[in-house]
C-alpha positions in Angstrom: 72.0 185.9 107.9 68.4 184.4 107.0 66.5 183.8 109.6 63.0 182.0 109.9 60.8 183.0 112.1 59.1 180.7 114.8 55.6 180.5 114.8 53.4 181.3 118.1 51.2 179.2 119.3 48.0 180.7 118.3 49.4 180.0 114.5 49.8 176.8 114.9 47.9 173.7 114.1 46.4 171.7 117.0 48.2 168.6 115.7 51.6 170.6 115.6 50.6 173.0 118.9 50.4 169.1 120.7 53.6 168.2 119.7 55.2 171.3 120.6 53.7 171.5 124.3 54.7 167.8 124.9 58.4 168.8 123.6 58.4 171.6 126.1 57.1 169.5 128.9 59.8 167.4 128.8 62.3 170.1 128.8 63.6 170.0 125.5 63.7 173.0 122.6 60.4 173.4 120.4 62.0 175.4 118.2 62.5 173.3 115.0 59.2 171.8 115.4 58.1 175.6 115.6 60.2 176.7 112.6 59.3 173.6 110.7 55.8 174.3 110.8 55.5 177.1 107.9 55.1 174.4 105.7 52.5 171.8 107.5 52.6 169.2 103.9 56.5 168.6 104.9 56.0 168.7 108.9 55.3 164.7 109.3 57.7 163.6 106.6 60.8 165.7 107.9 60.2 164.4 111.1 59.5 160.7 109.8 63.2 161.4 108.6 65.1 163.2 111.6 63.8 161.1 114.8 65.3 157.9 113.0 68.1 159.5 112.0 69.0 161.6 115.4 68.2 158.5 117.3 70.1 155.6 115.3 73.8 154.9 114.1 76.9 154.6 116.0 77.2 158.5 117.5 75.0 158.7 120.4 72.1 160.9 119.9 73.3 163.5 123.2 76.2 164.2 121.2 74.4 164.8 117.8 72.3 167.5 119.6 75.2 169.3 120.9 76.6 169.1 117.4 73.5 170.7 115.8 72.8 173.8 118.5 76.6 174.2 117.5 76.7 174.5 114.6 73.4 176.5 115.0 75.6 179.0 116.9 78.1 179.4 113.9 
């Protein structure tokens, strides 16, 4: 199974290591914005994409996260 590594910190842009800190802070998991960040030129746009996404429509967004960590287990 592939696997992409999470970047550390200390690899991580100051604009990206923000965002991650203030994810963590509020308890949530930093690992896609940590994953994500391999490729900095796609970081803004995917997220410009998913927050709408996750947040809108008619399934609530609590029940969209449980469906993505899993399927993320499978």
């Amino acid at each position: 199974m592939a696997r992409i590594r999470l970047m550390e910190d200390e690899e991580l842009s100051p604009e990206v290591l923000e965002r991650v800190r203030a994810t963590e802070a509020a308890g949530a998991d930093a690992s896609v914005l940590r994953a994500v960040a391999h490729l900095p030129e796609m970081f803004d746009r995917y997220f410009e994409f998913y927050y709408p996404a996750h947040q809108g429509g008619c399934v609530e967004a609590d029940l969209k996260e449980l469906v993505r960590l899993k399927i993320a287990r499978l």
